[in-house]
DOPARO-531920 format. One record per residue: residue number from 0; chain; z negated, y negated, x of N, C-alpha, C in turn. Coordinates in nm, 3 decimals. Each point is the difference from the previous one (the first is absolute). Layout:
// DOPARO-531920
node num NUM | chaine A | n_pz Z | n_py Y | n_px X | ca_pz Z | ca_py Y | ca_px X | c_pz Z | c_py Y | c_px X $
...
// end
This chain:
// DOPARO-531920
node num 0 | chaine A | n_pz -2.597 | n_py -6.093 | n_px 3.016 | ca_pz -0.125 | ca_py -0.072 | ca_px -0.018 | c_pz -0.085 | c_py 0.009 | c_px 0.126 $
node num 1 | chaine A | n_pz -0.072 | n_py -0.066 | n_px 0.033 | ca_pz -0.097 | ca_py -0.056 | ca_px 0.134 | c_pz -0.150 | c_py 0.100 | c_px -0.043 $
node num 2 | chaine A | n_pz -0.045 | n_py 0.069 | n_px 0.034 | ca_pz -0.094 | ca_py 0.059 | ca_px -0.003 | c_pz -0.090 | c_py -0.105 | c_px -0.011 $
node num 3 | chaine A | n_pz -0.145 | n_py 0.039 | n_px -0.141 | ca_pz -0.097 | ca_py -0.114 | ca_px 0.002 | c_pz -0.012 | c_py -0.123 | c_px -0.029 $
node num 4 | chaine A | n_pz 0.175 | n_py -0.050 | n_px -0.047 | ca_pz 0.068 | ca_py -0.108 | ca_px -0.028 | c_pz -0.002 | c_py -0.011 | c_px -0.170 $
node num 5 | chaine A | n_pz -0.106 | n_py -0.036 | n_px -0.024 | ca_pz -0.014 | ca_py -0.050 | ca_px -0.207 | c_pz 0.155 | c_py -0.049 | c_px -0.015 $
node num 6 | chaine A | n_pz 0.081 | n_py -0.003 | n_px -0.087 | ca_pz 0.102 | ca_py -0.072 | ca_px -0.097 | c_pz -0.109 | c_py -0.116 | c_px -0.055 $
node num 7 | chaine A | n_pz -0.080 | n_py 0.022 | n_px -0.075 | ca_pz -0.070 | ca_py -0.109 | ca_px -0.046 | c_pz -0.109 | c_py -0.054 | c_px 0.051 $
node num 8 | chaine A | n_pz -0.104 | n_py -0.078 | n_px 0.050 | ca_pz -0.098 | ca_py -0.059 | ca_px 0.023 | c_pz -0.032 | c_py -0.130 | c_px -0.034 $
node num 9 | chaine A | n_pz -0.114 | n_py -0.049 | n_px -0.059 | ca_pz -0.028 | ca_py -0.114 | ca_px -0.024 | c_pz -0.114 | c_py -0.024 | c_px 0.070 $
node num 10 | chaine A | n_pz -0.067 | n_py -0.126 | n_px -0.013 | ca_pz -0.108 | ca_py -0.031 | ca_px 0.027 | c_pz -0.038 | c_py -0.129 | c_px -0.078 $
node num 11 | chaine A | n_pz -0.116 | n_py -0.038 | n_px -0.037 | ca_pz -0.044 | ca_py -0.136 | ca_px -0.085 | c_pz -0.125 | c_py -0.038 | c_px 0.091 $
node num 12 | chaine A | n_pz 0.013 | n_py -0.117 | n_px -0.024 | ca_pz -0.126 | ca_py -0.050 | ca_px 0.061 | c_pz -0.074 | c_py -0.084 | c_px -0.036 $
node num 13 | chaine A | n_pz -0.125 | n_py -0.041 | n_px -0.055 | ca_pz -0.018 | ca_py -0.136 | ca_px -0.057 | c_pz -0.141 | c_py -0.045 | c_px 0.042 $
node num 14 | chaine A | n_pz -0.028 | n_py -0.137 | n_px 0.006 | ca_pz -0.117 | ca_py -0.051 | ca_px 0.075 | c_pz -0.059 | c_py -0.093 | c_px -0.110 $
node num 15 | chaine A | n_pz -0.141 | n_py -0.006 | n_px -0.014 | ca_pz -0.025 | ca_py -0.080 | ca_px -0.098 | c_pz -0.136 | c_py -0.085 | c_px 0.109 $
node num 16 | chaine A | n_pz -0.029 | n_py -0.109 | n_px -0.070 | ca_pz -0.131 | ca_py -0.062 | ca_px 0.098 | c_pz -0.095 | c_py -0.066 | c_px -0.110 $
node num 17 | chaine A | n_pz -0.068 | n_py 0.100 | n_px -0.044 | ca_pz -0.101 | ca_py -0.061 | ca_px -0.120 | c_pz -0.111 | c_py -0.099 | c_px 0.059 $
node num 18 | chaine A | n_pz 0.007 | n_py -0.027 | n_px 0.142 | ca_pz -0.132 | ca_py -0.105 | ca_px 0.038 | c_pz 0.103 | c_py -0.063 | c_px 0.153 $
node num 19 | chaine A | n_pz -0.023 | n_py -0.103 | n_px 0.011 | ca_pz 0.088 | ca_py -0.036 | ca_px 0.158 | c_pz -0.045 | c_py 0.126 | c_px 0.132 $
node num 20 | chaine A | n_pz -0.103 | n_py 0.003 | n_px -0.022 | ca_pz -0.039 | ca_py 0.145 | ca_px 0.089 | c_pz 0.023 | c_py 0.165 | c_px 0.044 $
node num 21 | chaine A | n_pz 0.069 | n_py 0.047 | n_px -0.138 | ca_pz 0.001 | ca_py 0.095 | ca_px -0.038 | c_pz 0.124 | c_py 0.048 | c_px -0.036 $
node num 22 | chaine A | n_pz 0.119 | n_py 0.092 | n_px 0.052 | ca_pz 0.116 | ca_py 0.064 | ca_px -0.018 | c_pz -0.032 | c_py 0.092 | c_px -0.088 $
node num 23 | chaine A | n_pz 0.080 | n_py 0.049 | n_px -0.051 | ca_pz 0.035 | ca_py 0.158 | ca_px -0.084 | c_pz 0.113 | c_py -0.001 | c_px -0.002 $
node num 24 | chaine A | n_pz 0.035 | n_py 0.149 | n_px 0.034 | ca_pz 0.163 | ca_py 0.023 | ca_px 0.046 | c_pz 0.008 | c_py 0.123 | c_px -0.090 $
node num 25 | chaine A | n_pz 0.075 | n_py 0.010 | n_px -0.024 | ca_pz 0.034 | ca_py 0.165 | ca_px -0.105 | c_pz 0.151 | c_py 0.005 | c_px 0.070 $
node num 26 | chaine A | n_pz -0.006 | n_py 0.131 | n_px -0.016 | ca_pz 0.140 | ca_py 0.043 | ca_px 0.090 | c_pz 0.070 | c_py 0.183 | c_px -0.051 $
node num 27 | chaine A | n_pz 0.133 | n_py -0.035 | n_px -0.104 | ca_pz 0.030 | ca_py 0.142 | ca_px 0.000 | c_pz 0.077 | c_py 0.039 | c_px 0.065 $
node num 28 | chaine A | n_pz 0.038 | n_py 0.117 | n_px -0.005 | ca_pz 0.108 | ca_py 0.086 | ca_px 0.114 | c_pz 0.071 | c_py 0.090 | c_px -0.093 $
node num 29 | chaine A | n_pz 0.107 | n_py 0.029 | n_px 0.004 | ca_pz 0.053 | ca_py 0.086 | ca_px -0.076 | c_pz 0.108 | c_py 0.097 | c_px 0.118 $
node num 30 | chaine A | n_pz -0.002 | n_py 0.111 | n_px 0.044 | ca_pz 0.077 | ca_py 0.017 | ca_px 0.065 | c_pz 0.098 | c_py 0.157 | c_px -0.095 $
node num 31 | chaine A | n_pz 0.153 | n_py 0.012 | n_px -0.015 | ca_pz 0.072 | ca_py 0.067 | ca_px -0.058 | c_pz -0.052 | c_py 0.168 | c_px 0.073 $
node num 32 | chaine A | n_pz 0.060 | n_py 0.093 | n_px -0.032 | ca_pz 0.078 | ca_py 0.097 | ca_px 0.045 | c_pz 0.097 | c_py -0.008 | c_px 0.138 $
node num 33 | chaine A | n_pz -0.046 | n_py 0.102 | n_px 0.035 | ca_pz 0.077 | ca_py -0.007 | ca_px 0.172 | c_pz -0.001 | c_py 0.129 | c_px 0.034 $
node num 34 | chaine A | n_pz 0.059 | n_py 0.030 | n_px 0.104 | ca_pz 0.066 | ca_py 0.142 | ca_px 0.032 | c_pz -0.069 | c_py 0.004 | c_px 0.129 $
node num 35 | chaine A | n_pz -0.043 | n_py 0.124 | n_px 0.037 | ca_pz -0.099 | ca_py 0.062 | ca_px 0.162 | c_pz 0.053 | c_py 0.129 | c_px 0.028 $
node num 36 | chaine A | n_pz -0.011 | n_py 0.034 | n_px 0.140 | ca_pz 0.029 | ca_py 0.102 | ca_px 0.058 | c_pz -0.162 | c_py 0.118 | c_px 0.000 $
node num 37 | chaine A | n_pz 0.024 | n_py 0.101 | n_px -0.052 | ca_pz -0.111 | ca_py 0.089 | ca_px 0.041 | c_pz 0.011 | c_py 0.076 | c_px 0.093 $
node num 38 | chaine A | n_pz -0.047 | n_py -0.032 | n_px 0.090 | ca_pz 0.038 | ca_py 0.084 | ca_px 0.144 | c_pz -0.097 | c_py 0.126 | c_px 0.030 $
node num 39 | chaine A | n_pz -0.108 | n_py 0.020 | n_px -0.100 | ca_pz -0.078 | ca_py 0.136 | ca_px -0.007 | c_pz 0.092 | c_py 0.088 | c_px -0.050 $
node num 40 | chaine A | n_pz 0.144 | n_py -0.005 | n_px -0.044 | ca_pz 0.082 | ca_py 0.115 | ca_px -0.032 | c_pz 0.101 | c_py 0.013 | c_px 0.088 $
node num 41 | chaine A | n_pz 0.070 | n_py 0.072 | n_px 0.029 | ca_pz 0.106 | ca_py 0.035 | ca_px 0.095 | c_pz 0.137 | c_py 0.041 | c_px -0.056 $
node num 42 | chaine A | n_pz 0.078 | n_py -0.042 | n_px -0.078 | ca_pz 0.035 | ca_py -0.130 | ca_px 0.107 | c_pz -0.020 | c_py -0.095 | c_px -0.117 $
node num 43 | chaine A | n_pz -0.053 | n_py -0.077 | n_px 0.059 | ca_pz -0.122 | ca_py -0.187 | ca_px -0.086 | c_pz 0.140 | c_py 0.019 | c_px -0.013 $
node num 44 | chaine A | n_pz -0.071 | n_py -0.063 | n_px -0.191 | ca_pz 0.045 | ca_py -0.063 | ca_px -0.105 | c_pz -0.025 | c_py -0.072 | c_px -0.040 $
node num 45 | chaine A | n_pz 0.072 | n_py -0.064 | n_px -0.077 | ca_pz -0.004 | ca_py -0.196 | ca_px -0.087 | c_pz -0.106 | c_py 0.069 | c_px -0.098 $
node num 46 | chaine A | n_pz -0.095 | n_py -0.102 | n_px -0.047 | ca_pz -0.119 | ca_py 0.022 | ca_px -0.072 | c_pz -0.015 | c_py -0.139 | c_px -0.101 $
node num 47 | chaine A | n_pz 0.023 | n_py -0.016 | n_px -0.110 | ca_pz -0.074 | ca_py -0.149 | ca_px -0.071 | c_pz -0.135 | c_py -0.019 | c_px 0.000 $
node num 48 | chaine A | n_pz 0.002 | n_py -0.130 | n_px 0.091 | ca_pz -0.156 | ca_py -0.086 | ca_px -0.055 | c_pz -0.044 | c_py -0.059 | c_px -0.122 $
node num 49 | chaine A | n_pz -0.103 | n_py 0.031 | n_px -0.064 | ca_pz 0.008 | ca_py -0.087 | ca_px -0.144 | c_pz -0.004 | c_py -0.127 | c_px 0.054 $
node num 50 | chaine A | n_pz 0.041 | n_py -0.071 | n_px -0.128 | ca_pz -0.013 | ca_py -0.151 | ca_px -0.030 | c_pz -0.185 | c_py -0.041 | c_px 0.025 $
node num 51 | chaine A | n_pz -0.042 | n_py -0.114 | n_px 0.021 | ca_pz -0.146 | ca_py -0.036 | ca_px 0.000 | c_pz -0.014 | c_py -0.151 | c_px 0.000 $
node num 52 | chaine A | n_pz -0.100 | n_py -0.030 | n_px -0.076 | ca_pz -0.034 | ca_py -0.163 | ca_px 0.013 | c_pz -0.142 | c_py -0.011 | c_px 0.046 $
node num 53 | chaine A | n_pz -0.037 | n_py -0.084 | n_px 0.029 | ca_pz -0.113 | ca_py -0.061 | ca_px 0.095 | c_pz -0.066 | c_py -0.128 | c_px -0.076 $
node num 54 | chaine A | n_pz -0.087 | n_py 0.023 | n_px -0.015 | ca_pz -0.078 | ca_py -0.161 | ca_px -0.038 | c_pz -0.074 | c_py -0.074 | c_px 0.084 $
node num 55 | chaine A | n_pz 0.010 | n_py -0.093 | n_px 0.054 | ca_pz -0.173 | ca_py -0.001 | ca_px 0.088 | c_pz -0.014 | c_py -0.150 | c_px 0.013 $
node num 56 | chaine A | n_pz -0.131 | n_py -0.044 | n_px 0.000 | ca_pz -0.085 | ca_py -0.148 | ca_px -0.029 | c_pz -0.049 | c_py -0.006 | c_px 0.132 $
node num 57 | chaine A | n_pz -0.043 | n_py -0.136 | n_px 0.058 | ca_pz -0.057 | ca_py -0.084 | ca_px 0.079 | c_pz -0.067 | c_py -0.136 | c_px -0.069 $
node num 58 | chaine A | n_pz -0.094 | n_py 0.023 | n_px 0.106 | ca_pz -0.071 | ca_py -0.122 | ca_px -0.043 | c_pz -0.039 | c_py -0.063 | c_px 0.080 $
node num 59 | chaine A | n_pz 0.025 | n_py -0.141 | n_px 0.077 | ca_pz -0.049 | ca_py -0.046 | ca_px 0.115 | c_pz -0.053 | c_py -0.118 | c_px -0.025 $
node num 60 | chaine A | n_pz -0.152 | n_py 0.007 | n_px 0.036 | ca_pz -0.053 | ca_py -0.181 | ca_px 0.006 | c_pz -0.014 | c_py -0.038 | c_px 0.117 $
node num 61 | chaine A | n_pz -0.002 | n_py -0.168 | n_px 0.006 | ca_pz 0.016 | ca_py -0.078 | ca_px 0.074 | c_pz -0.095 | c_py -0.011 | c_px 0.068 $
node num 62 | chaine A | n_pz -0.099 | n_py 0.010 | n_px 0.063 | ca_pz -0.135 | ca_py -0.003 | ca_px 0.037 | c_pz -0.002 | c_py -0.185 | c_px 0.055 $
node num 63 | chaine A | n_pz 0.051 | n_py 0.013 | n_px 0.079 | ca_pz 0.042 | ca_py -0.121 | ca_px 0.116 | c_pz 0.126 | c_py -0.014 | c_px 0.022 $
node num 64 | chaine A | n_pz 0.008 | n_py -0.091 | n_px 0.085 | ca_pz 0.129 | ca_py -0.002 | ca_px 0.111 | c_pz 0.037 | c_py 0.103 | c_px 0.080 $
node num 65 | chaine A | n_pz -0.105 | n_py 0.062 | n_px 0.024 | ca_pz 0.053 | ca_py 0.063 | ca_px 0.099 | c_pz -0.014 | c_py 0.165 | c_px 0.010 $
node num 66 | chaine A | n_pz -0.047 | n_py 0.043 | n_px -0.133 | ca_pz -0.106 | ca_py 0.118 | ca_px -0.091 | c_pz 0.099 | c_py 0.057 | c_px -0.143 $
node num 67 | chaine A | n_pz 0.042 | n_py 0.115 | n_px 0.002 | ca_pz 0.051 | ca_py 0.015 | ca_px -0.088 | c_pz -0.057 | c_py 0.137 | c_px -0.080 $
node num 68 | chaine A | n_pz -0.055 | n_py 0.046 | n_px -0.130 | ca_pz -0.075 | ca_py 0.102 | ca_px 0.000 | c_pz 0.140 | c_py 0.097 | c_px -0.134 $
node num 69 | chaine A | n_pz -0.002 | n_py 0.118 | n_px 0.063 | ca_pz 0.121 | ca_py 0.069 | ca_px -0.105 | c_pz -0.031 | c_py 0.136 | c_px -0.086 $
node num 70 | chaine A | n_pz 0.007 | n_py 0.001 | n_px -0.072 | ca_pz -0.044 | ca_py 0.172 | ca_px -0.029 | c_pz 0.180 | c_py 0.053 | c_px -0.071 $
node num 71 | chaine A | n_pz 0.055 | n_py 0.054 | n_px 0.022 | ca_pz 0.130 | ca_py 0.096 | ca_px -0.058 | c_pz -0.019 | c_py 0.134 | c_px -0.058 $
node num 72 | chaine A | n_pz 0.063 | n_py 0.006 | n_px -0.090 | ca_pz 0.031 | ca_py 0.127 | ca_px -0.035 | c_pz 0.108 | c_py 0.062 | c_px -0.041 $
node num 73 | chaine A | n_pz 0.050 | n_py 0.088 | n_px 0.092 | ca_pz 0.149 | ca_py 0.055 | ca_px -0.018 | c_pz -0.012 | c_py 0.170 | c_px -0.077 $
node num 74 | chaine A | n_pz 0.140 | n_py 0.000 | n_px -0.079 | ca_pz 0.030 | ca_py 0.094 | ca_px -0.049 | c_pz -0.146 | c_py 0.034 | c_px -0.126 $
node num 75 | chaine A | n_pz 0.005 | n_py -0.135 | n_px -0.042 | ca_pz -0.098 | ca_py 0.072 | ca_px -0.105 | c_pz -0.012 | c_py 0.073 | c_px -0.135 $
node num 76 | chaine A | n_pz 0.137 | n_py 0.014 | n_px -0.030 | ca_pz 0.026 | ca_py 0.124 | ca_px -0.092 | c_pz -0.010 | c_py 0.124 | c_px 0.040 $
node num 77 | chaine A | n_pz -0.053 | n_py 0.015 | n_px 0.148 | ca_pz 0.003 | ca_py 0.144 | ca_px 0.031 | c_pz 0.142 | c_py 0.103 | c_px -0.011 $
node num 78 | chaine A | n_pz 0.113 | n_py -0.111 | n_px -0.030 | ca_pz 0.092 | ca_py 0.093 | ca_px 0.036 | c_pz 0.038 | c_py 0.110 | c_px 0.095 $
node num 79 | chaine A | n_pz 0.000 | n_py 0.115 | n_px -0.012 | ca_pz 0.049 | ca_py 0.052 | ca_px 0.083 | c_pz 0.163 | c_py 0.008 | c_px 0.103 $
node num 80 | chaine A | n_pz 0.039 | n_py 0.014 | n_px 0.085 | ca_pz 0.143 | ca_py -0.033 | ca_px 0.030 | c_pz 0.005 | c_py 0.039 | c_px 0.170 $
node num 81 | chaine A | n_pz 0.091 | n_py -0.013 | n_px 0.021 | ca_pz 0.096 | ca_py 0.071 | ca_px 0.118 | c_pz 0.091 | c_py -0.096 | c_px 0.031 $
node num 82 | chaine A | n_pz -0.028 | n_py -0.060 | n_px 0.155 | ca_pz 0.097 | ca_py -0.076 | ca_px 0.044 | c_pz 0.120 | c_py 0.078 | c_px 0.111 $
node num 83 | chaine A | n_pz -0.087 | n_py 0.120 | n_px 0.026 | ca_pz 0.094 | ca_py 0.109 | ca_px 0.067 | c_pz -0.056 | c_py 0.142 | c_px -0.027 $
node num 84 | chaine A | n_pz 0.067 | n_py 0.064 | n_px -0.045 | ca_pz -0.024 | ca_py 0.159 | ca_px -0.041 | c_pz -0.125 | c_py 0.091 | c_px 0.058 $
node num 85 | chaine A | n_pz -0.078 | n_py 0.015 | n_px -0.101 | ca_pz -0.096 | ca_py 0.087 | ca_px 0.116 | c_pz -0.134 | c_py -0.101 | c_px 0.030 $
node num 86 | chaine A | n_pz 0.069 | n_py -0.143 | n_px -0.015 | ca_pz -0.181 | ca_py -0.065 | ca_px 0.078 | c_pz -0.016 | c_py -0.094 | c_px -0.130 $
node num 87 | chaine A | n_pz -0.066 | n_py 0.025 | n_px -0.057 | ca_pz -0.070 | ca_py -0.074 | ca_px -0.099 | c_pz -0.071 | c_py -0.129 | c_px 0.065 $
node num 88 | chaine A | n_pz -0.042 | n_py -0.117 | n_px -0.131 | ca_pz -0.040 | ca_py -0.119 | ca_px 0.048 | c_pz -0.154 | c_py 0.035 | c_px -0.076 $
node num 89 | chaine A | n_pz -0.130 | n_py -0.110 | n_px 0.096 | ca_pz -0.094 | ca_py -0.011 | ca_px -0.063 | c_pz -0.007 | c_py -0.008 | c_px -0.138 $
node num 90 | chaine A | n_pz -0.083 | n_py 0.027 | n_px -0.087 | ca_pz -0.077 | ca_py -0.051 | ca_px -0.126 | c_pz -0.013 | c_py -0.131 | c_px -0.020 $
node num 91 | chaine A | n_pz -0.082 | n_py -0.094 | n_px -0.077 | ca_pz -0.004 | ca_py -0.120 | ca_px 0.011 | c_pz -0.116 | c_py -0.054 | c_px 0.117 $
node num 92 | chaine A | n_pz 0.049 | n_py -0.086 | n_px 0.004 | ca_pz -0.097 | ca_py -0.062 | ca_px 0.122 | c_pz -0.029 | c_py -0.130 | c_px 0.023 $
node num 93 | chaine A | n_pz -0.148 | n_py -0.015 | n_px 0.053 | ca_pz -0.067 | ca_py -0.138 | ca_px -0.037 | c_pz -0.067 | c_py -0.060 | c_px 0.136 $
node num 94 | chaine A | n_pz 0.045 | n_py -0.146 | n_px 0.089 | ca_pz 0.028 | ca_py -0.033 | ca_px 0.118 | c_pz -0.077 | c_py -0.145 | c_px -0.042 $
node num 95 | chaine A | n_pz -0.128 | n_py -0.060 | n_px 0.110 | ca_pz -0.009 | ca_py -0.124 | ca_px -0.026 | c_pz -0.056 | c_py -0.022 | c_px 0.203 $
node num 96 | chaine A | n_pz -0.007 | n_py -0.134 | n_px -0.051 | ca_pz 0.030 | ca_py -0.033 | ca_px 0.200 | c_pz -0.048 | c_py -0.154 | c_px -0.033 $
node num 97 | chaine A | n_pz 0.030 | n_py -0.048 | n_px 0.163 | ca_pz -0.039 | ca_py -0.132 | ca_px 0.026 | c_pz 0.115 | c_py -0.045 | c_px 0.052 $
node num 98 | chaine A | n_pz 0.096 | n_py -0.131 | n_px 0.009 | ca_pz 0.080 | ca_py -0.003 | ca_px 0.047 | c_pz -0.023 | c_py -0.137 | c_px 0.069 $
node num 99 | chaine A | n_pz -0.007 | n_py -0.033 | n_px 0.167 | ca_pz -0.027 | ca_py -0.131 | ca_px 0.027 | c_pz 0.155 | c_py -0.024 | c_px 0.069 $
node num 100 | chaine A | n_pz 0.012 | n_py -0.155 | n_px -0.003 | ca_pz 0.100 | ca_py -0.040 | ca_px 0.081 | c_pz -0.058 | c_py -0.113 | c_px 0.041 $
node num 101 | chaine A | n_pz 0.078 | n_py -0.056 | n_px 0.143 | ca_pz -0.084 | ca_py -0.127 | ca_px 0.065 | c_pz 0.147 | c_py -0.026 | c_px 0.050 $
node num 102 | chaine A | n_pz 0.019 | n_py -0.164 | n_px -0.004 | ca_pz 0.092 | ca_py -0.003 | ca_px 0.075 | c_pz -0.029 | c_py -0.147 | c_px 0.051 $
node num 103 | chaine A | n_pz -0.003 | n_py -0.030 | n_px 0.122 | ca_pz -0.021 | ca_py -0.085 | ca_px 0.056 | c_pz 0.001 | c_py -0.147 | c_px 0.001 $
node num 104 | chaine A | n_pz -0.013 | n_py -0.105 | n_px -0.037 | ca_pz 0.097 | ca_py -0.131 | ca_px -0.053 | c_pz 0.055 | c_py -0.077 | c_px 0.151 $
// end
């Protein structure tokens, strides 16, 4: 087996547009069981990662053409999880921004 390498993983994704302006994206993650090296022991050993799923929403309106306004939020079950032994991932977390693009005609 490939170290860090799930057997299983999924992902879903789905977009809905309740106004021409306005996205909503919902997005799960499911990632299996996987095998890690712990190298704080001597001599590092194979270690299992739990299994973990992920939820996380976006929301982006349209402002303009050229104006895009987003707020996200990832991992909002607060799952806890390990993508490599030893370093844990944030808590849930909540991201909003401006996004412009211009492109010339």
């Amino acid at each position: 087996k490939l170290l860090r390498r799930p057997e299983n993983k999924f992902a879903i994704t789905t977009s809905y547009l309740p106004f021409p302006d306005i996205s909503l994206n919902l997005q799960g993650i499911y990632t299996g069981e996987r095998e890690d090296m712990d190298f704080g022991a001597f001599p590092a050993t194979r270690r299992i990662l739990e299994s973990y799923t992920l939820i996380n929403l976006s929301v982006i309106y349209q402002l303009n053409s050229l104006v895009k306004i987003f707020l996200r939020g990832e991992n909002l079950l607060n799952e806890k999880y390990e993508e490599v032994f030893g370093y844990g991932h944030p808590s849930r977390a909540v991201f909003a921004g401006i996004r412009l693009s211009y492109s010339p005609e």
